[in-house]
LOLUM-201555 format. One record per atom (N, C-alpha, C, O): residue in one letter; x, y, z. Coordinates in steps of 0.02 Angstrom, whole numbers, plus 50000, padded with zeros to 5 digits. Atoms other than C-alpha are relative to their C-alpha. Layout:
BEGIN
aXYZ ...
end
This chain:
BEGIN
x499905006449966 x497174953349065 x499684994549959 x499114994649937 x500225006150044 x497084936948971 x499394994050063 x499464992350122 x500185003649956 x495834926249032 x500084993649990 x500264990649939 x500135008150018 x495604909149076 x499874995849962 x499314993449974 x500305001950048 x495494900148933 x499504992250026 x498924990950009 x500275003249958 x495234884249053 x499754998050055 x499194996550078 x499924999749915 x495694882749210 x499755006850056 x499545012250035 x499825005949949 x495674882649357 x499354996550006 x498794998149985 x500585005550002 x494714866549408 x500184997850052 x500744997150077 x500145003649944 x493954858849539 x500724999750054 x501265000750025 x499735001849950 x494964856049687 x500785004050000 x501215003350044 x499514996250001 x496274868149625 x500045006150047 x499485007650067 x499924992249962 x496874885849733 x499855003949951 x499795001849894 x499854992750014 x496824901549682 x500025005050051 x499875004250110 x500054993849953 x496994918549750 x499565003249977 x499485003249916 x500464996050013 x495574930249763 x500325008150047 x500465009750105 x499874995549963 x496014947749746 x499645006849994 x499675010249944 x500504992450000 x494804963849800 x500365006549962 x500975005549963 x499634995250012 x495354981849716 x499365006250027 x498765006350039 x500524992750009 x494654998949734 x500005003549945 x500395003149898 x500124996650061 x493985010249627 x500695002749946 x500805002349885 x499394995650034 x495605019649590 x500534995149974 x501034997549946 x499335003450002 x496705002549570 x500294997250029 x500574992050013 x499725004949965 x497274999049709 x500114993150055 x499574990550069 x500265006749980 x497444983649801 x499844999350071 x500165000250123 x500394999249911 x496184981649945 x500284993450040 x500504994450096 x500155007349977 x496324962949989 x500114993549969 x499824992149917 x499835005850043 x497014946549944 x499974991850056 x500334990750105 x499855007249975 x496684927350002 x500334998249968 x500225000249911 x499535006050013 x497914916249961 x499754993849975 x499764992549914 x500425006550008 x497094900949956 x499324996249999 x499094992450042 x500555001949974 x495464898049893 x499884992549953 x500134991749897 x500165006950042 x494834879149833 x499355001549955 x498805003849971 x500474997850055 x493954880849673 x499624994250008 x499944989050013 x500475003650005 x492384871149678 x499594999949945 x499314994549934 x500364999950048 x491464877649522 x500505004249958 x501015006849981 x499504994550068 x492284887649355 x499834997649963 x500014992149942 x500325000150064 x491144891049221 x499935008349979 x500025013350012 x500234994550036 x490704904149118 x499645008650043 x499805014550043 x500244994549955 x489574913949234 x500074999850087 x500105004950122 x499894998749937 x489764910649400 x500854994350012 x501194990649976 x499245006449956 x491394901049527 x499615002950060 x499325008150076 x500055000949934 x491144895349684 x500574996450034 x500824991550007 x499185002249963 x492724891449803 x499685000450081 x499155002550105 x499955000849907 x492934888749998 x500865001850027 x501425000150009 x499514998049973 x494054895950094 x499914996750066 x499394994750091 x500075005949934 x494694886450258 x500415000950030 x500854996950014 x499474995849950 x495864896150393 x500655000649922 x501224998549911 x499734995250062 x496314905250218 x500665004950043 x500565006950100 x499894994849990 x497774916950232 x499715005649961 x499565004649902 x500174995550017 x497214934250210 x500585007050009 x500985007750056 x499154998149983 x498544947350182 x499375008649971 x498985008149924 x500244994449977 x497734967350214 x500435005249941 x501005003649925 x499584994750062 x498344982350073 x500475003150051 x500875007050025 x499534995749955 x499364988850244 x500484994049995 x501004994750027 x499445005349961 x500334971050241 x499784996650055 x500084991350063 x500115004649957 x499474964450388 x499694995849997 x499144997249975 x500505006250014 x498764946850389 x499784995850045 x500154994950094 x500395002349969 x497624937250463 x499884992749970 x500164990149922 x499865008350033 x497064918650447 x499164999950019 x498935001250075 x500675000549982 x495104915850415 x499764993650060 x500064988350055 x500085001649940 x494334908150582 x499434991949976 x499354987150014 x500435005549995 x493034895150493 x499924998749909 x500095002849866 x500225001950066 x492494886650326 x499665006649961 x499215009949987 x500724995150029 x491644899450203 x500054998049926 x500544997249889 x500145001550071 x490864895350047 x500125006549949 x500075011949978 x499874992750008 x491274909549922 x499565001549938 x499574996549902 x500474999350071 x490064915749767 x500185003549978 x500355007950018 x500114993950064 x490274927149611 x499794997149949 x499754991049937 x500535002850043 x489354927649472 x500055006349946 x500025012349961 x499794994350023 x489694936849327 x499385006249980 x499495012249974 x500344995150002 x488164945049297 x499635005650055 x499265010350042 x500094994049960 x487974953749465 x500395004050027 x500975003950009 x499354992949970 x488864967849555 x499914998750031 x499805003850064 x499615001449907 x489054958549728 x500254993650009 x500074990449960 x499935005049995 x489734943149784 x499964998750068 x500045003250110 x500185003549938 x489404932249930 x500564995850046 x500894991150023 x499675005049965 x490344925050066 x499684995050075 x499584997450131 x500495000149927 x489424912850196 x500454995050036 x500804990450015 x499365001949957 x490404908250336 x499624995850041 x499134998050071 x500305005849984 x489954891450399 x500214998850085 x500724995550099 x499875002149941 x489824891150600 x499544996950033 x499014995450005 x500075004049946 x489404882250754 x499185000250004 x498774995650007 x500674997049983 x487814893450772 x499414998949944 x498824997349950 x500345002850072 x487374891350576 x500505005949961 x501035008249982 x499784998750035 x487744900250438 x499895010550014 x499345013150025 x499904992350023 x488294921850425 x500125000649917 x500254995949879 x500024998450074 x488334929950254 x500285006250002 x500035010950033 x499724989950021 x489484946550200 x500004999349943 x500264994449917 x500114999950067 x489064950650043 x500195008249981 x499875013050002 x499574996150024 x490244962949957 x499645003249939 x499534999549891 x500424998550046 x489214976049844 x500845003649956 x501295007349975 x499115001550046 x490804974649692 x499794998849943 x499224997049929 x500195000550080 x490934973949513 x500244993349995 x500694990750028 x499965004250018 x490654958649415 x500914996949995 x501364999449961 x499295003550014 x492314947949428 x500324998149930 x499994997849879 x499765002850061 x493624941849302 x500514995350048 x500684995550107 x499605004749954 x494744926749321 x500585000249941 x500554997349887 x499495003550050 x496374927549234 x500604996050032 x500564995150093 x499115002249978 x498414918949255 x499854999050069 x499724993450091 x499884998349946 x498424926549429 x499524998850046 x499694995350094 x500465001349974 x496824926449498 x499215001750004 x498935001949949 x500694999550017 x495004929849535 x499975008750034 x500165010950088 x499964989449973 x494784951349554 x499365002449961 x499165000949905 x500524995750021 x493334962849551 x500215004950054 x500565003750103 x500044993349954 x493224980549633 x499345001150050 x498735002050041 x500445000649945 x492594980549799 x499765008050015 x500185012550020 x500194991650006 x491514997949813 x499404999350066 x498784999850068 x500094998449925 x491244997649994 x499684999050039 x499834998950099 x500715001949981 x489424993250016 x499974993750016 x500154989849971 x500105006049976 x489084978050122 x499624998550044 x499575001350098 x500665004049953 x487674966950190 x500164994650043 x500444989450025 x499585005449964 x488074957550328 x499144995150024 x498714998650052 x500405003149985 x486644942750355 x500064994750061 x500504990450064 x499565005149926 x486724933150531 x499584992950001 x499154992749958 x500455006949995 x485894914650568 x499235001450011 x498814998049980 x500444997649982 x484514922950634 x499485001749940 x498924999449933 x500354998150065 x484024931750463 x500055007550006 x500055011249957 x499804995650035 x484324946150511 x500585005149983 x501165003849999 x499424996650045 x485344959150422 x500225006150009 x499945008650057 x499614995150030 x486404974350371 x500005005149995 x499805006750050 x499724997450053 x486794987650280 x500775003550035 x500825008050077 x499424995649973 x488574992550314 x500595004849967 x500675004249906 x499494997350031 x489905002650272 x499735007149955 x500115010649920 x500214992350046 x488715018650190 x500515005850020 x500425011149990 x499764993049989 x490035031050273 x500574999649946 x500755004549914 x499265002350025 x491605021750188 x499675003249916 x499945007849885 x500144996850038 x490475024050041 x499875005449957 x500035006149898 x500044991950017 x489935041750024 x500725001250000 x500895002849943 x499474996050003 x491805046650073 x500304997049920 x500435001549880 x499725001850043 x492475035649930 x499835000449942 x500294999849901 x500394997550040 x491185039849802 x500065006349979 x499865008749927 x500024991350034 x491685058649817 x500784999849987 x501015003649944 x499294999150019 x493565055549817 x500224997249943 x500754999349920 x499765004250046 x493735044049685 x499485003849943 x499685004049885 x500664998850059 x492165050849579 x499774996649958 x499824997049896 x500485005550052 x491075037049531 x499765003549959 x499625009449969 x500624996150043 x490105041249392 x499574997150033 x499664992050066 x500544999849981 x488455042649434 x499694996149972 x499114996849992 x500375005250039 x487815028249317 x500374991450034 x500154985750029 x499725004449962 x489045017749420 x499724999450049 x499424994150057 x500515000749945 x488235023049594 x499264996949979 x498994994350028 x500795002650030 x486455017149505 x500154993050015 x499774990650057 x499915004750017 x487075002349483 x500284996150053 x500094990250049 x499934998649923 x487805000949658 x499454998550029 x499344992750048 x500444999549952 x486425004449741 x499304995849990 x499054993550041 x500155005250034 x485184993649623 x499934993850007 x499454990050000 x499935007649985 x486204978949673 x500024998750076 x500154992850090 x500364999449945 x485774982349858 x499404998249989 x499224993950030 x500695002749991 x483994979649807 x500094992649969 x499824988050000 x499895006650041 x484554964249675 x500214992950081 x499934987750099 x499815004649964 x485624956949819 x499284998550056 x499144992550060 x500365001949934 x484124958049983 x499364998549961 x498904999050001 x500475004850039 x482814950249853 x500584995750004 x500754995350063 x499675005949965 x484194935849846 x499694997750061 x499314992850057 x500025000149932 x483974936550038 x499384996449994 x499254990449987 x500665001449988 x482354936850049 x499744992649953 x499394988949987 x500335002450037 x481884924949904 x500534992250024 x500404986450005 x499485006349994 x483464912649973 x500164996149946 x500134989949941 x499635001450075 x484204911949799 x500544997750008 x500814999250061 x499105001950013 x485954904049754 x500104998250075 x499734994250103 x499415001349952 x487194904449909 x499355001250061 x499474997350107 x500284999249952 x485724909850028 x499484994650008 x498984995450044 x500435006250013 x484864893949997 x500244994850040 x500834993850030 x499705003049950 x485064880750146 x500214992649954 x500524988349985 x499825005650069 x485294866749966 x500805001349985 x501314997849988 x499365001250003 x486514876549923 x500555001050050 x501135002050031 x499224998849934 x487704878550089 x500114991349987 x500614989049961 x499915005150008 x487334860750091 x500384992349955 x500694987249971 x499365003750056 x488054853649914 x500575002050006 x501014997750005 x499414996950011 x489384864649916 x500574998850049 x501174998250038 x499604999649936 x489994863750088 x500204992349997 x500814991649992 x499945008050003 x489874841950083 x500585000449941 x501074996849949 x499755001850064 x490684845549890 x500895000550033 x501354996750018 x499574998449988 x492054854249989 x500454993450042 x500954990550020 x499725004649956 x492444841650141 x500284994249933 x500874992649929 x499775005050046 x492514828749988 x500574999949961 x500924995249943 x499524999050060 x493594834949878 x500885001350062 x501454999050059 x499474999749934 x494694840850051 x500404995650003 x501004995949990 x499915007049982 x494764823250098 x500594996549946 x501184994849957 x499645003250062 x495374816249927 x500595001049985 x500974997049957 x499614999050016 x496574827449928 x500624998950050 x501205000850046 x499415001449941 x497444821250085 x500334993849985 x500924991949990 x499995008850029 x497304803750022 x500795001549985 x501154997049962 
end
């Protein structure tokens, strides 16, 4: 896959799409607004996003969410901006790539769900183990997995990047702005 040599920018869509280990395709938004695209990390918002399911069935996201990856970690962040405050699912996944089509990393099952409250997670260890023996991670892969479970809840704890109440704040205002402009 060729990548991006530029684009996409600011206030542009894309689609973001999840895979599994073996290939195939877990999950796809439709429409997310690119807010950042650089080198190592993008940040986008999704905003009653369609979401379209590897069975075909789709759904329409319910509230604003800011979205993070970053290429040097194995999870990415999604914090979903409500009434109450801010939730966090954070997808334990291999570093992303962005080419033509869109933004894809392999989602490997492990997920932290963070609530307004603070506290948290760990979900999905059954989806894990089963998919870990059917697919056969290597075992330098699970390390690395499990690793970024500790990488990601330091985040948490330390309220790094996306878990930072600065950044919901630029990002989320960057979003309404750029929204706006584009209704103009």
């Amino acid at each position: 896959m060729s990548q991006y040599s530029v684009g996409p920018k600011e206030g542009e869509y894309i689609a973001i799409k999840s895979y599994k280990h073996d290939g195939s395709l877990h999950r796809t938004w439709r429409e997310t607004m690119v807010l950042k695209n650089n080198e190592d990390e993008f940040i986008g918002c999704n905003d009653h996003t369609v979401v379209i399911e590897d069975d075909g069935r789709r759904w329409v996201t319910r509230e604003p969410a800011l979205v993070y990856f970053n290429k040097h970690t194995w999870f990415n962040v999604v914090a979903m901006i409500r009434d109450n405050g801010v939730s966090y699912y954070c997808n334990i996944a291999s570093p992303y790539i962005l080419d033509r089509e869109a933004l894809k990393y392999i989602d490997y099952d492990l997920d932290v769900k963070v609530f307004p409250n603070g506290e948290r997670r760990l979900l999905d260890t059954d989806e894990f183990e089963q998919f870990s023996k059917k697919w056969r991670y290597p075992q330098d892969t699970i390390n690395v997995l499990l690793e970024s479970v500790k990488e990601l809840t330091n985040w948490i704890d330390e309220k790094r990047g996306p878990f930072s109440v600065e950044f919901i704040n630029i990002w989320y205002k960057r979003y309404l702005n750029i929204a706006e402009r584009n209704t103009r």
